[in-house]
DRENPA-3360 file (N, C-alpha, C; in nm, 2 decimals, always signed):
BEGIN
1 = XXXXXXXX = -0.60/-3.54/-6.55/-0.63/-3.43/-6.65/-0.63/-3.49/-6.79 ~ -0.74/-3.45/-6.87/-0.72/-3.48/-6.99/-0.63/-3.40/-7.10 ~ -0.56/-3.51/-7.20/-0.52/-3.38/-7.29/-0.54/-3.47/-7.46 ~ -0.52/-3.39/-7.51/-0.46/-3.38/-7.67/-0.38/-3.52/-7.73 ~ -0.41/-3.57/-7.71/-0.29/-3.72/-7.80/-0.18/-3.61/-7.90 ~ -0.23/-3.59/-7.95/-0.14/-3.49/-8.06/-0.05/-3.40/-8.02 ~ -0.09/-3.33/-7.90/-0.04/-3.24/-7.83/+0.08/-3.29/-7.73 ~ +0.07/-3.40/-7.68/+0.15/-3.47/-7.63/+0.27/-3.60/-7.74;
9 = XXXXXXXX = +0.19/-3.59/-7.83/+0.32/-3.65/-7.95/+0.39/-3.50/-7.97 ~ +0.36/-3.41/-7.97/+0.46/-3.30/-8.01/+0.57/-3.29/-7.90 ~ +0.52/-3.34/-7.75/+0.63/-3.29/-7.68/+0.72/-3.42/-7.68 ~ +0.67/-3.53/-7.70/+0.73/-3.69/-7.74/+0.84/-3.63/-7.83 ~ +0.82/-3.58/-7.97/+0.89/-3.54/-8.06/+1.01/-3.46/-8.03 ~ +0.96/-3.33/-7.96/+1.10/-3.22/-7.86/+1.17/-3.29/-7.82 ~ +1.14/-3.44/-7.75/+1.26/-3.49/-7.65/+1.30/-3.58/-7.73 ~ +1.30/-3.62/-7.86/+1.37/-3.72/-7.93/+1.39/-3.66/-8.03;
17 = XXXXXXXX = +1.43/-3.47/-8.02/+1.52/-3.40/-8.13/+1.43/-3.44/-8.25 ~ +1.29/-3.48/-8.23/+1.24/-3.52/-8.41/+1.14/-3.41/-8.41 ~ +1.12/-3.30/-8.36/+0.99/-3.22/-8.38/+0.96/-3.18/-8.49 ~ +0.82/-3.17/-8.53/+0.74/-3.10/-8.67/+0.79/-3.23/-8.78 ~ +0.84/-3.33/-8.67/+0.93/-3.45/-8.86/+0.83/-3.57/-8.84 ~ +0.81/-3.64/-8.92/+0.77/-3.73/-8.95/+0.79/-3.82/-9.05 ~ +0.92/-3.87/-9.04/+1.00/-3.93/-9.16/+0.99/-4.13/-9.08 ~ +1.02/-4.17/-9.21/+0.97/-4.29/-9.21/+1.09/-4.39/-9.15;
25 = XXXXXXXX = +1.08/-4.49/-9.05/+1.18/-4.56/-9.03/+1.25/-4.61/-9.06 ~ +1.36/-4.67/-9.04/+1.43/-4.82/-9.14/+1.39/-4.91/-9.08 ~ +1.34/-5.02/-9.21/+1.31/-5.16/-9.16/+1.44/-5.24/-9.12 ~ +1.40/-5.25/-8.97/+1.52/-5.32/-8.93/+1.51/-5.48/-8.91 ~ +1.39/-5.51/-9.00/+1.33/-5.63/-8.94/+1.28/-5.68/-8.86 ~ +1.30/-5.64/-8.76/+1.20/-5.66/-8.62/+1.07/-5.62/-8.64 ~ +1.07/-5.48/-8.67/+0.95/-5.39/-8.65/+0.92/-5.39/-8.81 ~ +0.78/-5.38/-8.88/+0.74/-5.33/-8.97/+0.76/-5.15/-9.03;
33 = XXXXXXXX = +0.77/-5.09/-9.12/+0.82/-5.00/-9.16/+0.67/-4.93/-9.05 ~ +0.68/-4.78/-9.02/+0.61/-4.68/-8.95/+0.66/-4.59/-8.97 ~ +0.55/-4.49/-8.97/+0.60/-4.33/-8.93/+0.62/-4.32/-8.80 ~ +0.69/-4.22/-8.80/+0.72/-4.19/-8.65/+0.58/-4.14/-8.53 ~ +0.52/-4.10/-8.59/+0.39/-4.08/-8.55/+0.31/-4.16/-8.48 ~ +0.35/-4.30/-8.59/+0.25/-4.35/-8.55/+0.31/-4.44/-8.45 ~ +0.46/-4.46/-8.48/+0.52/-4.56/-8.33/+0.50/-4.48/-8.20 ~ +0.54/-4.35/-8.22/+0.48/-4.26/-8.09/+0.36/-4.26/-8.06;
41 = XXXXXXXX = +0.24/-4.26/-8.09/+0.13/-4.28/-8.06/+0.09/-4.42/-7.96 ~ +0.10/-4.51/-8.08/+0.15/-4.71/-8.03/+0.22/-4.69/-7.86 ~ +0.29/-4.61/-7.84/+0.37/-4.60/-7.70/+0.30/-4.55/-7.57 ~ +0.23/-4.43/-7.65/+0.19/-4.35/-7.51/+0.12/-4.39/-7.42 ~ -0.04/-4.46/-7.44/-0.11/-4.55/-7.32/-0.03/-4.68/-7.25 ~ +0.09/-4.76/-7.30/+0.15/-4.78/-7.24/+0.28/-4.73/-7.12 ~ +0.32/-4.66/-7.18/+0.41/-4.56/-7.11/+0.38/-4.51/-7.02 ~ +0.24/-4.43/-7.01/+0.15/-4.39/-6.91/+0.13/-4.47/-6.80;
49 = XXXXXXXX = +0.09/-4.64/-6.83/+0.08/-4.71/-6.76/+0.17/-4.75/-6.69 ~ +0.28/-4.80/-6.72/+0.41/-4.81/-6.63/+0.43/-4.71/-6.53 ~ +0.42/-4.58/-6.60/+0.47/-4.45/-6.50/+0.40/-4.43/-6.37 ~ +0.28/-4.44/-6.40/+0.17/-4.44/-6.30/+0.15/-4.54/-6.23 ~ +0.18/-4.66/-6.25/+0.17/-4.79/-6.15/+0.27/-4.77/-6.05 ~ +0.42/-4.75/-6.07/+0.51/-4.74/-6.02/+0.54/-4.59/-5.93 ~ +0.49/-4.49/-6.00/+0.57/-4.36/-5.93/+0.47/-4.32/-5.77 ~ +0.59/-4.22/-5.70/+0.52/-4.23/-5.59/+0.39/-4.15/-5.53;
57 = XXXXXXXX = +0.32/-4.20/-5.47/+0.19/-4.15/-5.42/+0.15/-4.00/-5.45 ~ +0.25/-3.87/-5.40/+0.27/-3.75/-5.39/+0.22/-3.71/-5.48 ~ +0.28/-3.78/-5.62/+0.32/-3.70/-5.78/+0.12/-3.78/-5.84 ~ +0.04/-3.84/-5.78/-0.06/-3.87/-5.80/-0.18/-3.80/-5.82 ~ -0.28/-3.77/-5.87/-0.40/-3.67/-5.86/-0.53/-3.76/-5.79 ~ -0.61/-3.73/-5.73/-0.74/-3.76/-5.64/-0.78/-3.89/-5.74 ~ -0.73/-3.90/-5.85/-0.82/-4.01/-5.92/-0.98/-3.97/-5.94 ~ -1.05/-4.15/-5.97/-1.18/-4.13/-6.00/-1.21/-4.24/-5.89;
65 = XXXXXXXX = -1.35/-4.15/-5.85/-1.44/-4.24/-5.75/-1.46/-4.38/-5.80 ~ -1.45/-4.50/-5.70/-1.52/-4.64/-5.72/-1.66/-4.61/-5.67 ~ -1.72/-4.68/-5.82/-1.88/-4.69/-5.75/-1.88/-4.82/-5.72 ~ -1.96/-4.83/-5.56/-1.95/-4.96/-5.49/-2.06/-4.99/-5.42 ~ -2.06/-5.11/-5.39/-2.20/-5.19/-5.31/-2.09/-5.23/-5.23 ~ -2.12/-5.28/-5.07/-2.05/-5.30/-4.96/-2.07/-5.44/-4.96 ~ -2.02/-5.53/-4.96/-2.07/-5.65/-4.88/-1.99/-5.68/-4.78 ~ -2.07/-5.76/-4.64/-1.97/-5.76/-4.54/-1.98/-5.96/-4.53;
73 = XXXXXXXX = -1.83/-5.94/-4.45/-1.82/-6.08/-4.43/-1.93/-6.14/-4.36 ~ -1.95/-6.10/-4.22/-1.99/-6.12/-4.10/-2.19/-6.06/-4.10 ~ -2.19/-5.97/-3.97/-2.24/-5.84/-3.96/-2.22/-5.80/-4.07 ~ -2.29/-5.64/-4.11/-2.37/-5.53/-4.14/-2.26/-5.44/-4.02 ~ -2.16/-5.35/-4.08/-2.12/-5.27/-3.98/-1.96/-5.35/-3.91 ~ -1.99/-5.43/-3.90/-1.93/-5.48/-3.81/-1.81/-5.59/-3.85 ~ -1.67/-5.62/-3.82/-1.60/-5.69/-3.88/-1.54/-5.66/-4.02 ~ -1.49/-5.73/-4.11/-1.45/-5.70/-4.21/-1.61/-5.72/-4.37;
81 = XXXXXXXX = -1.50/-5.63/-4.50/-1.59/-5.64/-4.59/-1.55/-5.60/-4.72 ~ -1.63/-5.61/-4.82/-1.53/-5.61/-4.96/-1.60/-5.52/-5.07 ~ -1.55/-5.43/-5.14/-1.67/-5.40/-5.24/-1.57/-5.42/-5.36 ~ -1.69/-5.47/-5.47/-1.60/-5.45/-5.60/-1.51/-5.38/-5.70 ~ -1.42/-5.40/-5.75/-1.35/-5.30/-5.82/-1.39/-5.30/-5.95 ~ -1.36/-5.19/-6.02/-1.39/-5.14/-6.15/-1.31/-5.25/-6.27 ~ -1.33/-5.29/-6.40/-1.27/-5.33/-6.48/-1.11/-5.28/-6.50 ~ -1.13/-5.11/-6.52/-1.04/-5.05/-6.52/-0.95/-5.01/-6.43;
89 = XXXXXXXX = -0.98/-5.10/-6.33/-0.89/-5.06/-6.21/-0.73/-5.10/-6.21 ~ -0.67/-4.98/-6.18/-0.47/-5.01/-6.21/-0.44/-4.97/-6.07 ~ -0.46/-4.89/-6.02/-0.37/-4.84/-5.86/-0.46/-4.84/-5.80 ~ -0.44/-4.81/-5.65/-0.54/-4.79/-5.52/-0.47/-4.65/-5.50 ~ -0.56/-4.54/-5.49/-0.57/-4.38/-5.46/-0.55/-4.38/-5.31 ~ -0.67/-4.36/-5.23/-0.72/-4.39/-5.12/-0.82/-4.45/-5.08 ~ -0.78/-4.53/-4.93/-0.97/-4.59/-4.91/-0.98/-4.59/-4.76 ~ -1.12/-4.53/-4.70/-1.13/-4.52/-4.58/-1.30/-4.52/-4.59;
97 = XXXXXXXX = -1.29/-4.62/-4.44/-1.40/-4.64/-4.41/-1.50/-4.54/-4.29 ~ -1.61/-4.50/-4.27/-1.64/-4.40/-4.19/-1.58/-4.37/-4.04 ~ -1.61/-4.50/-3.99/-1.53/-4.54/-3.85/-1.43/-4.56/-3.79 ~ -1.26/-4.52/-3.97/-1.17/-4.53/-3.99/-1.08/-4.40/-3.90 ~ -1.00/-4.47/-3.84/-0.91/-4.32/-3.77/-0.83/-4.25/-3.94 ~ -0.82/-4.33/-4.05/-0.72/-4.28/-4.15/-0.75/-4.32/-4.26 ~ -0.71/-4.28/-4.38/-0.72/-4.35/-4.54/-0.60/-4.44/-4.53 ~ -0.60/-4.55/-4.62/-0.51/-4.63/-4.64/-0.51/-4.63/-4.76;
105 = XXXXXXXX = -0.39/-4.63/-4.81/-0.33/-4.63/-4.98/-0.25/-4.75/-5.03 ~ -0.17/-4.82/-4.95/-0.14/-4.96/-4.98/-0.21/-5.08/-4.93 ~ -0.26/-5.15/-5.07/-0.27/-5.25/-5.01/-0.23/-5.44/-5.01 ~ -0.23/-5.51/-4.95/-0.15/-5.64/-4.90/-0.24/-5.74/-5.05 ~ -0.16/-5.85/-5.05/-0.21/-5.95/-5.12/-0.21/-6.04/-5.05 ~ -0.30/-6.15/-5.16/-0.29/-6.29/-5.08/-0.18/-6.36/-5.05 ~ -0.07/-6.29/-5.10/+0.07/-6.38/-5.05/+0.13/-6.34/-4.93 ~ +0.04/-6.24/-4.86/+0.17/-6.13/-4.76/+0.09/-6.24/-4.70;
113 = XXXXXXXX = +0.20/-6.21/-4.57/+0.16/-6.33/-4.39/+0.07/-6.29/-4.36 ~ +0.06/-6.06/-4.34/-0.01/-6.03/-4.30/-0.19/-6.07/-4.31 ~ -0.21/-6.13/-4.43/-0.34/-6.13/-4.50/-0.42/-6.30/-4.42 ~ -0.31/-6.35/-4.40/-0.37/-6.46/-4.32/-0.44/-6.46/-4.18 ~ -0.37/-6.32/-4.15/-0.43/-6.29/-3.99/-0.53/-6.21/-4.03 ~ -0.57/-6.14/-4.15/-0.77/-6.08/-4.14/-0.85/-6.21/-4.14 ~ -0.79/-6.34/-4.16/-0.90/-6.44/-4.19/-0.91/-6.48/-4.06 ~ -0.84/-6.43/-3.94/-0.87/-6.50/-3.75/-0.95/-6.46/-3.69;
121 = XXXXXXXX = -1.01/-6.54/-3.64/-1.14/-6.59/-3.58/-1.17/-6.47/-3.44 ~ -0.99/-6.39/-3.39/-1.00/-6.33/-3.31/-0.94/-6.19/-3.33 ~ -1.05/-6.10/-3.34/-1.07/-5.98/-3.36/-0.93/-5.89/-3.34 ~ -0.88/-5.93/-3.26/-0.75/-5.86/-3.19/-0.60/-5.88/-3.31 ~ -0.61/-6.00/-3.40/-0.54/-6.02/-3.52/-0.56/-5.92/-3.60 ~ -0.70/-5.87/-3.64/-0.70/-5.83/-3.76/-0.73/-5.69/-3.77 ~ -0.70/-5.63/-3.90/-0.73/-5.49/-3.90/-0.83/-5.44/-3.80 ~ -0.80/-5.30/-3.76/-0.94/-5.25/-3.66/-0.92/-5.07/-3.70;
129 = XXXXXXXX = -1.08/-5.00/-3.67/-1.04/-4.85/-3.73/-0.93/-4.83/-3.67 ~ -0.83/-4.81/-3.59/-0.70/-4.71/-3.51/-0.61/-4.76/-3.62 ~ -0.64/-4.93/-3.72/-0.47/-4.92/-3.77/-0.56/-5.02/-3.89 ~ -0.62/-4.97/-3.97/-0.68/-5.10/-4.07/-0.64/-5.13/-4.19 ~ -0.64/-5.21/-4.22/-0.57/-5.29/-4.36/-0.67/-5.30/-4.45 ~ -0.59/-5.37/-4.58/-0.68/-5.34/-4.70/-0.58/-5.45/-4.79 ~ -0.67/-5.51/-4.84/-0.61/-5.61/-4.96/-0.73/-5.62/-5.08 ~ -0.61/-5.67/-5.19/-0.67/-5.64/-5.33/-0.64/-5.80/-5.32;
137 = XXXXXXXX = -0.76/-5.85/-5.36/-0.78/-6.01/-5.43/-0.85/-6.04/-5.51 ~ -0.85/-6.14/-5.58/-0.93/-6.21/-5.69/-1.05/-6.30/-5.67 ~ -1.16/-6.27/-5.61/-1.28/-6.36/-5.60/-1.35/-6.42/-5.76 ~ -1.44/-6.51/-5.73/-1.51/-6.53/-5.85/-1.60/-6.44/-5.90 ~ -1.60/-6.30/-5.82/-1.70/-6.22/-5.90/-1.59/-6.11/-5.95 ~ -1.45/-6.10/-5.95/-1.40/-6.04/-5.98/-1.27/-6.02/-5.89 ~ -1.21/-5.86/-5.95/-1.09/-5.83/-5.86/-1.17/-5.72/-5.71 ~ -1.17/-5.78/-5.62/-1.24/-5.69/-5.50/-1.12/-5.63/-5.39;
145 = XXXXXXXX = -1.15/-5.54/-5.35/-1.11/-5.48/-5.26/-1.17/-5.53/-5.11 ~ -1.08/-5.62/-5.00/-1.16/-5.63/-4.86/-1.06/-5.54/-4.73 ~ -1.14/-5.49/-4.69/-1.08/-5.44/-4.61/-1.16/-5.45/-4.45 ~ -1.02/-5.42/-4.35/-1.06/-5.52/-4.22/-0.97/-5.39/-4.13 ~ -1.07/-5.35/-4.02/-1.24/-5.40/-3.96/-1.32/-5.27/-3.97 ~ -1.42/-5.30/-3.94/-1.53/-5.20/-3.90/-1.57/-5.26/-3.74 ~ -1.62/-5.14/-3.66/-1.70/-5.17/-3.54/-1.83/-5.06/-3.51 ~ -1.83/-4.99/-3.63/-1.93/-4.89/-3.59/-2.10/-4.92/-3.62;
153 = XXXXXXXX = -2.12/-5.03/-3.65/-2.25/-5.10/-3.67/-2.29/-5.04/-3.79 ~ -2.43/-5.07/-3.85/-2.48/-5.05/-3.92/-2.53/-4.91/-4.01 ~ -2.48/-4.79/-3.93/-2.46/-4.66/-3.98/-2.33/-4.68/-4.06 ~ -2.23/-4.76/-4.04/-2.10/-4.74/-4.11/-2.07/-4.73/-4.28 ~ -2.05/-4.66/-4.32/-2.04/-4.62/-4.46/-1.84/-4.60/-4.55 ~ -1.83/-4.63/-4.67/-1.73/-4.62/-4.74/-1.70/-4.47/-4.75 ~ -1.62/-4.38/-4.68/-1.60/-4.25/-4.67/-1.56/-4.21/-4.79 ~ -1.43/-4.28/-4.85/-1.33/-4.27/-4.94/-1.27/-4.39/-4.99;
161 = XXXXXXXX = -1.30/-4.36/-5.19/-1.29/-4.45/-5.25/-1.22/-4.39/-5.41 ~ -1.10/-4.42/-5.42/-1.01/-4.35/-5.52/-0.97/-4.41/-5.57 ~ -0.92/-4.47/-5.70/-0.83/-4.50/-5.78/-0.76/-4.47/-5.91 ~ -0.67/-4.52/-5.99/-0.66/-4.44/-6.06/-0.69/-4.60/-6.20 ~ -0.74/-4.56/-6.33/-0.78/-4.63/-6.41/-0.70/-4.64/-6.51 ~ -0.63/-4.78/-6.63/-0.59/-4.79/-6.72/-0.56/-4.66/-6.78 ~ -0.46/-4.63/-6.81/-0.49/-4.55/-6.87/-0.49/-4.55/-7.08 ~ -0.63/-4.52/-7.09/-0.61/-4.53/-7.28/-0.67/-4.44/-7.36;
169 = XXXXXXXX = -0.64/-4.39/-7.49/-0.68/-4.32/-7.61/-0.80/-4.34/-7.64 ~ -0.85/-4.24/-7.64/-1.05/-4.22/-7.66/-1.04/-4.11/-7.72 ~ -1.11/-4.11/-7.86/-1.14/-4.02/-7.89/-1.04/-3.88/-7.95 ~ -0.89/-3.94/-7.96/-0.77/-3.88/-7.95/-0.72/-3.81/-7.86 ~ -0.78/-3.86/-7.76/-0.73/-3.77/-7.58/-0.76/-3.91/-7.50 ~ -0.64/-3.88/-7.35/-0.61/-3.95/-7.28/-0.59/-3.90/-7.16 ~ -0.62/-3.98/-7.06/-0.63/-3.90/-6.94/-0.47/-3.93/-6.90 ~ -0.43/-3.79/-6.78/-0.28/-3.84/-6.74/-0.29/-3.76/-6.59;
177 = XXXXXXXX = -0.23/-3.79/-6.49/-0.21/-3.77/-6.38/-0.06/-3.63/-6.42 ~ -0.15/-3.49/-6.40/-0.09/-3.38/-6.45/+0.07/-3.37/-6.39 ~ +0.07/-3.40/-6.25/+0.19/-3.42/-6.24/+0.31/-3.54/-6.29 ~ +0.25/-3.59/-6.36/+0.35/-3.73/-6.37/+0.35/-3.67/-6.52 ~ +0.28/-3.59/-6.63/+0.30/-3.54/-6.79/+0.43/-3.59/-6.83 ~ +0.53/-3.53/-6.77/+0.68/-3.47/-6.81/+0.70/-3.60/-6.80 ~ +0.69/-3.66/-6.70/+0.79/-3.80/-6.72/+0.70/-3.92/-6.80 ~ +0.61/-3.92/-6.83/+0.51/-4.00/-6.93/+0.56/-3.96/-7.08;
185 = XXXXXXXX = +0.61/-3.84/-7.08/+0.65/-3.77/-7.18/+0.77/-3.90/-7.24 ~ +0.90/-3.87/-7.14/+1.01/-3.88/-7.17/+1.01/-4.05/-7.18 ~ +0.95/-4.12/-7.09/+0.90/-4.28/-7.07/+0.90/-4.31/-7.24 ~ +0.79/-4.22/-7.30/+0.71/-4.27/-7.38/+0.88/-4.30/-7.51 ~ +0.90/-4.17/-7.51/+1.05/-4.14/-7.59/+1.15/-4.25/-7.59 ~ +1.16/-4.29/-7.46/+1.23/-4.41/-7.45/+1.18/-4.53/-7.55 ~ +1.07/-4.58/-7.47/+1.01/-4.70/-7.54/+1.04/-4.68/-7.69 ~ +1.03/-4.53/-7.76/+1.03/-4.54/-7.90/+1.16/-4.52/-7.96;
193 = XXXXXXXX = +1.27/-4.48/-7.86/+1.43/-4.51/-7.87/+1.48/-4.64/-7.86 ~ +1.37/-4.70/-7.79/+1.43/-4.85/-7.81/+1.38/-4.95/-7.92 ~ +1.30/-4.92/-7.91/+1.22/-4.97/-8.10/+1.31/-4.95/-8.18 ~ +1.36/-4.80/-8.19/+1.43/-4.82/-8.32/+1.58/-4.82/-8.33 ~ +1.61/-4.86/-8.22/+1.76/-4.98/-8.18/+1.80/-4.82/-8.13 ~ +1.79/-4.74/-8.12/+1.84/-4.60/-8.07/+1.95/-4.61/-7.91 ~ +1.99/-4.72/-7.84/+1.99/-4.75/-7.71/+2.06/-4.65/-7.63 ~ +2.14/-4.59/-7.71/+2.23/-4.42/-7.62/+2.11/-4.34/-7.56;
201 = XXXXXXXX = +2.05/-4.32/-7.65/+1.94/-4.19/-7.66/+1.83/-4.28/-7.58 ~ +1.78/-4.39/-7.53/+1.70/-4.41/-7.47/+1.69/-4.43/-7.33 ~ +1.89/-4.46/-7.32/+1.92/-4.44/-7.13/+1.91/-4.31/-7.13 ~ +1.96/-4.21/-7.19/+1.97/-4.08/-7.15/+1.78/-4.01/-7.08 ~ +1.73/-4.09/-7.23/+1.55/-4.08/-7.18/+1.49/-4.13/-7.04 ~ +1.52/-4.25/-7.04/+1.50/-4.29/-6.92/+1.60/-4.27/-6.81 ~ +1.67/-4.20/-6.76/+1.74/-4.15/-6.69/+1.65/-4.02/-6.62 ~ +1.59/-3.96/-6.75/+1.49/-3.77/-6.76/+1.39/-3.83/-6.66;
209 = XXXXXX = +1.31/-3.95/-6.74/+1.19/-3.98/-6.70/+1.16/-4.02/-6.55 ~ +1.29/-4.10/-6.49/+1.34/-4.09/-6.33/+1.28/-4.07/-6.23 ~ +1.40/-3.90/-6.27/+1.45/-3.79/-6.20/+1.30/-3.73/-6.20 ~ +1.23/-3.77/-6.32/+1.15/-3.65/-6.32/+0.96/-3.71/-6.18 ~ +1.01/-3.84/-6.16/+0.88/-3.92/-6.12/+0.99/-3.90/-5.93 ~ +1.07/-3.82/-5.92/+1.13/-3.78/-5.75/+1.04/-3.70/-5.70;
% end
């Protein structure tokens, strides 16, 4: 959902007892002198970002479609295959292939064991539709998504393709996964309780922000 940059520094403001203020910081030397505005602003696409990488699946929204071209290892249809990921790509939503009994939402890297057995020679190792896997790697054309297997030949198509993207300030609006607001809210509070050496008031923040990502 999109909202308001502005509208969401006011509720930044409510949880750090500073609403409608905008009084200037003490230089504590670390940081350069700021309005409070503006450090809360400075916070939010970050804040966002943590929250949303980490919280769990449930508290998520559909995301945005990957636009993709398939390429397969093998076959056309058949065996494993990869399409590319977006620049802005941060989480995996869901992904399911036509001939897929299910969506899959986590996926393996090049360091799990598991990832070594999609590269075997014998079909019976590696993902297949009843139970298929999905890893995020780094080729030279980018960061790609492969996932293993297909058997349904050349009719076979990418059913479902979700993610969720960087999230950043455009235009003075920012996109936020509506359920996760409140705790992006209180995240952000923190970050800017710790900026300005505040450290009581920033556990208490991040303690909110938690509870609130259950």
């Amino acid at each position: 959902m999109v909202y308001e940059v502005r509208e969401i520094m006011k509720d930044i403001r409510i949880a750090l007892d500073q609403n409608m203020t905008s009084t200037q910081l003490l230089d504590t030397g670390d940081i350069d002198t700021l309005s409070l505005d503006e450090l809360i602003e400075s916070k939010i696409a970050d804040a966002a970002r943590i929250v949303e990488s980490s919280a769990p699946l449930h508290l998520l929204e559909g995301g945005k479609d990957i636009e993709h071209s398939v390429g397969w290892n093998e076959r056309v249809g058949l065996g494993g295959g990869y399409i590319h990921l977006p620049d802005d790509f941060m989480r995996l939503v869901s992904f399911q292939m036509s001939d897929w009994d299910r969506a899959v939402s986590i996926a393996i890297t090049e360091d799990d064991p598991l990832y070594a057995r999609q590269q075997s020679r014998f079909p019976g190792a590696r993902g297949c539709p009843q139970k298929p896997v999905i890893a995020i790697v780094t080729r030279p054309i980018g960061q790609v998504l492969e996932f293993y297997s297909c058997a349904a030949g050349d009719k076979v198509y990418v059913k479902r393709a979700r993610y969720i993207p960087i999230p950043k300030i455009e235009d003075g609006n920012i996109e936020l996964c509506h359920k996760l607001k409140p705790a992006i809210v209180y995240y952000t509070a923190y970050l800017v309780a710790l900026t300005i050496g505040q450290a009581d008031l920033a556990t208490i923040l991040l303690n909110i922000s938690n509870e609130l990502q259950k």
